[in-house]
Residue frames as qw, qx, qy, qz and C-alpha x, y, z in Angstrom:
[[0.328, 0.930, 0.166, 0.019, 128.70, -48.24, -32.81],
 [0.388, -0.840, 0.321, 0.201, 131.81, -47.12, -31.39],
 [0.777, -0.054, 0.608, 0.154, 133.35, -50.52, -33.49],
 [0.574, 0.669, 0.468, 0.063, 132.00, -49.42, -36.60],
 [0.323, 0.927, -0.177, 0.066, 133.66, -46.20, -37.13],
 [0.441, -0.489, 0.683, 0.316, 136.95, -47.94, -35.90],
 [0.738, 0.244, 0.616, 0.131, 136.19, -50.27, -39.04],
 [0.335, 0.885, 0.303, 0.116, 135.44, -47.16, -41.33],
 [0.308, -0.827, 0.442, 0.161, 138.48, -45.03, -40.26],
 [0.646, -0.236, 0.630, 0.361, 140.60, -48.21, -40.62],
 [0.650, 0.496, 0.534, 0.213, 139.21, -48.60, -44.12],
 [0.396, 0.910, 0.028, 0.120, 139.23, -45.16, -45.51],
 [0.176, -0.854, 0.443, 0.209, 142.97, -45.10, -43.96],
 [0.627, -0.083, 0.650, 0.422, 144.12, -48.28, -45.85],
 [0.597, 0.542, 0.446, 0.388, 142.51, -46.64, -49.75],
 [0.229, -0.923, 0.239, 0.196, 144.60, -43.29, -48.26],
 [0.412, -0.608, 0.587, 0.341, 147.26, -45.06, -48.58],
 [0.683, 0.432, 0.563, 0.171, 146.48, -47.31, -51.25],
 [0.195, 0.900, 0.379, -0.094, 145.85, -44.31, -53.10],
 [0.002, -0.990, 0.137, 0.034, 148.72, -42.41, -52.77],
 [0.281, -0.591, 0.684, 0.323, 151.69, -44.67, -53.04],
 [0.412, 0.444, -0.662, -0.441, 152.98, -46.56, -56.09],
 [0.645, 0.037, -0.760, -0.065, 153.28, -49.89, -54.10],
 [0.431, -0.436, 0.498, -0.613, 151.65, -50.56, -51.19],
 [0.534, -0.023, -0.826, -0.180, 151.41, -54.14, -49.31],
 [0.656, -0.413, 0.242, -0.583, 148.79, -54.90, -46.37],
 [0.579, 0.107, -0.808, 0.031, 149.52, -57.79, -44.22],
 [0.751, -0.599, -0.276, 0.042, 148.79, -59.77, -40.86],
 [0.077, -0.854, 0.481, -0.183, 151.10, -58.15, -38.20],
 [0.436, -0.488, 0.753, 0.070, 154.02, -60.32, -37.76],
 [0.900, 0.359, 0.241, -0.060, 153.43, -62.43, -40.90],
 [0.494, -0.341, 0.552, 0.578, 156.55, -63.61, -42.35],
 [0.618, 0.481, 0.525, 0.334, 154.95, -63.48, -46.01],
 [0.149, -0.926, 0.057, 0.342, 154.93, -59.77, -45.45],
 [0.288, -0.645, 0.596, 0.382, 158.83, -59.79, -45.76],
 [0.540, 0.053, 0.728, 0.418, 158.81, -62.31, -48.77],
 [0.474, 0.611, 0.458, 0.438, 156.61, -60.04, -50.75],
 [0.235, -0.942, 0.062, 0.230, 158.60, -57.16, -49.47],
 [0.429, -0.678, 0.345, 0.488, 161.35, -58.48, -50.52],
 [0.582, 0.348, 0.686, 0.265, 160.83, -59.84, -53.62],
 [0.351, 0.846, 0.396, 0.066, 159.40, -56.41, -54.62],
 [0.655, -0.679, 0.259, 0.206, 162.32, -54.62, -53.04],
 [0.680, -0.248, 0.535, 0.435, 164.77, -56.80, -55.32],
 [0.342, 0.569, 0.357, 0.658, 163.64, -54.62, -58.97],
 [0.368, 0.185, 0.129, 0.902, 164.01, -51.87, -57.29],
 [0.294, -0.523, -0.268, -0.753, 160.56, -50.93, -55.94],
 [0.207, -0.026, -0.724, 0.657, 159.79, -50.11, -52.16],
 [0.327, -0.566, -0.732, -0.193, 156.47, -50.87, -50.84],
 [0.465, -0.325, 0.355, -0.743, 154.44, -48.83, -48.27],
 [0.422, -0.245, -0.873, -0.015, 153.89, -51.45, -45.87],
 [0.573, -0.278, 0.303, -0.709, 150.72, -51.47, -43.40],
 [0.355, 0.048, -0.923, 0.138, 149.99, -54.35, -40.86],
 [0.442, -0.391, -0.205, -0.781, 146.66, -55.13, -39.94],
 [0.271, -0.228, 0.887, -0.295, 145.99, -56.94, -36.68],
 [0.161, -0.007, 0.986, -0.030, 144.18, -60.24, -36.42],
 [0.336, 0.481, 0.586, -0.559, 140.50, -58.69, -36.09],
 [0.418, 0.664, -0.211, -0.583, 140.49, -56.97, -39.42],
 [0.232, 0.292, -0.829, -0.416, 141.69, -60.03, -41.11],
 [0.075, 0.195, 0.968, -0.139, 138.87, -61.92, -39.72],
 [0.414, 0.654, 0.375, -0.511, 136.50, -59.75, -40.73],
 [0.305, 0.461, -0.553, -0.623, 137.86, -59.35, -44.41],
 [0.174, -0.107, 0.978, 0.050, 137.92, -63.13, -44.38],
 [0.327, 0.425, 0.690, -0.486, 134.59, -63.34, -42.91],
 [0.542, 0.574, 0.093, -0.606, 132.90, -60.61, -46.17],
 [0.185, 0.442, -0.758, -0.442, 134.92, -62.59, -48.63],
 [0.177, 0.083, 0.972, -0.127, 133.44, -65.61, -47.59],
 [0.420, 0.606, 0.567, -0.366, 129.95, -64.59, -47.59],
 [0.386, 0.632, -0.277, -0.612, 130.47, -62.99, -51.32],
 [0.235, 0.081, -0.948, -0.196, 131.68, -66.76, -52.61],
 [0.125, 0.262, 0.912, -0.291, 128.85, -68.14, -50.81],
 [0.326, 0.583, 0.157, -0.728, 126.60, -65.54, -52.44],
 [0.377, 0.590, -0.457, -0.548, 128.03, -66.20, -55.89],
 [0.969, 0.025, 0.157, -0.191, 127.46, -69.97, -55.32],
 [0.301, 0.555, -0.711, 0.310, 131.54, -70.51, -55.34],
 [0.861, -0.337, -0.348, -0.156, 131.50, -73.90, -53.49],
 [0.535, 0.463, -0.198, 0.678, 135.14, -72.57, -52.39],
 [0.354, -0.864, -0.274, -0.229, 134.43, -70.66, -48.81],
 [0.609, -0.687, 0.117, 0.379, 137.44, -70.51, -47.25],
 [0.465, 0.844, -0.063, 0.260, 140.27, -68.09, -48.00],
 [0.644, -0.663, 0.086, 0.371, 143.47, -68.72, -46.26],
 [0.564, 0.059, 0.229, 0.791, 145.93, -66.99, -49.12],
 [0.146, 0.969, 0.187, 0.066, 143.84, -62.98, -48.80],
 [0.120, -0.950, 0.263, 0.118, 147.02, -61.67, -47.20],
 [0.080, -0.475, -0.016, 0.876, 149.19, -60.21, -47.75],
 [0.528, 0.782, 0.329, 0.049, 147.09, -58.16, -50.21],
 [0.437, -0.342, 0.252, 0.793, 149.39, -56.55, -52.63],
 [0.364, 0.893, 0.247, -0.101, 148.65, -53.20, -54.84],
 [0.394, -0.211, 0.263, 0.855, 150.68, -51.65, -57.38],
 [0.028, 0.273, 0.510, 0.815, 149.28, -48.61, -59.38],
 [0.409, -0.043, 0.147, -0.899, 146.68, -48.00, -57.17],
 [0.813, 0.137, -0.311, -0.474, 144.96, -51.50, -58.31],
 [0.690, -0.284, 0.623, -0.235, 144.70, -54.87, -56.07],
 [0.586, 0.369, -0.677, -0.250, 147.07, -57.54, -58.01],
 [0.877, -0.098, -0.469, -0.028, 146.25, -60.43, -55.26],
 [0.783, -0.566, 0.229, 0.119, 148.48, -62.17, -52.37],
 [0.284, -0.595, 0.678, 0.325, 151.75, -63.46, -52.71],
 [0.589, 0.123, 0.766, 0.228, 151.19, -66.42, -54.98],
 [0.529, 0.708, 0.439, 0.163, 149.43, -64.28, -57.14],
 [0.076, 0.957, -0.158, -0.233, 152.47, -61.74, -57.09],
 [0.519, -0.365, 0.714, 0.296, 155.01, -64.52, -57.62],
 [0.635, 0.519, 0.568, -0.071, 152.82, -65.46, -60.44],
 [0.310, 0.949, -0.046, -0.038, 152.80, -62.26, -62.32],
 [0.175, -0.774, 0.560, 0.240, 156.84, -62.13, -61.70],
 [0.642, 0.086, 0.744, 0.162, 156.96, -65.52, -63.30],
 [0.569, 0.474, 0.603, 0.297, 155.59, -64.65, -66.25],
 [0.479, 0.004, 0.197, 0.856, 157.16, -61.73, -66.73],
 [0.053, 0.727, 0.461, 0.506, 154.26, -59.18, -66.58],
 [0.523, -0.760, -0.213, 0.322, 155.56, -57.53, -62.90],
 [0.419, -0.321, 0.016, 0.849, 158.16, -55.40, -64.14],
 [0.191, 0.376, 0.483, 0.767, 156.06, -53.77, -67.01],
 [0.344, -0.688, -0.606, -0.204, 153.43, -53.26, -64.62],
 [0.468, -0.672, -0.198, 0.538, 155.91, -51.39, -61.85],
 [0.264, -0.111, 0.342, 0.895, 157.19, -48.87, -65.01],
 [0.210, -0.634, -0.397, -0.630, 153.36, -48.01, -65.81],
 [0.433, -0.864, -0.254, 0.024, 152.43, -47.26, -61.90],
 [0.054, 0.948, -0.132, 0.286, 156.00, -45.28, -61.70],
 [0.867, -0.462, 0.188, -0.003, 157.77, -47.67, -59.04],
 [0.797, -0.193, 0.405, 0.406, 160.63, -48.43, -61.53],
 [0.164, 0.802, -0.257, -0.513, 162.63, -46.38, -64.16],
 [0.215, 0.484, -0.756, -0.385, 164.60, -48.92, -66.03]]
């Protein structure tokens, strides 16, 4: 029981934060990707709120993700690219690859000048 509301707590403090900053990026502690989509984000000018989740919580995200593909009959069960999860605007644009992505194709700065993160 005692577990549970650690879980809850944890949760309602990560869509706190969410919530309230412009950019905000959740990662494994000590992950190095962390820093790459720190910096990356960093380099136009926009500074993340970073939170680092330890090992347990990513095995349990893993874990519901999984079972939701396996629900949805995604043959696909394993997720090794969840973290870092990155939000801008309040709204979950993916891991890294899928933030590199977006910068690639040029839709990442428009997107930090509608959630406020960038001026020019």
């Amino acid at each position: 029981m005692e577990q549970l509301l650690m879980v809850a707590i944890k949760e309602e403090v990560l869509i706190s934060i969410v919530e309230g900053s412009m950019v905000v990026i959740i990662g494994r502690r000590g992950c190095h990707m962390n820093y790459v989509a720190q910096r990356l984000l960093e380099g136009l000018k926009a500074y993340p709120t970073m939170y680092e989740v330890s090992e347990g919580f990513v095995a349990r995200m893993m874990l519901v993700s999984n079972v939701r593909r396996i629900l949805s009959g995604d043959d696909k069960t394993f997720v090794p690219s969840l973290f870092p999860m990155v939000f801008i605007g309040g709204e979950l644009i993916g891991s890294l690859d899928r933030l590199i992505a977006i910068h690639v194709s040029g839709e990442l700065i428009p997107m930090l000048k509608v959630a406020g993160a960038i001026w020019l």
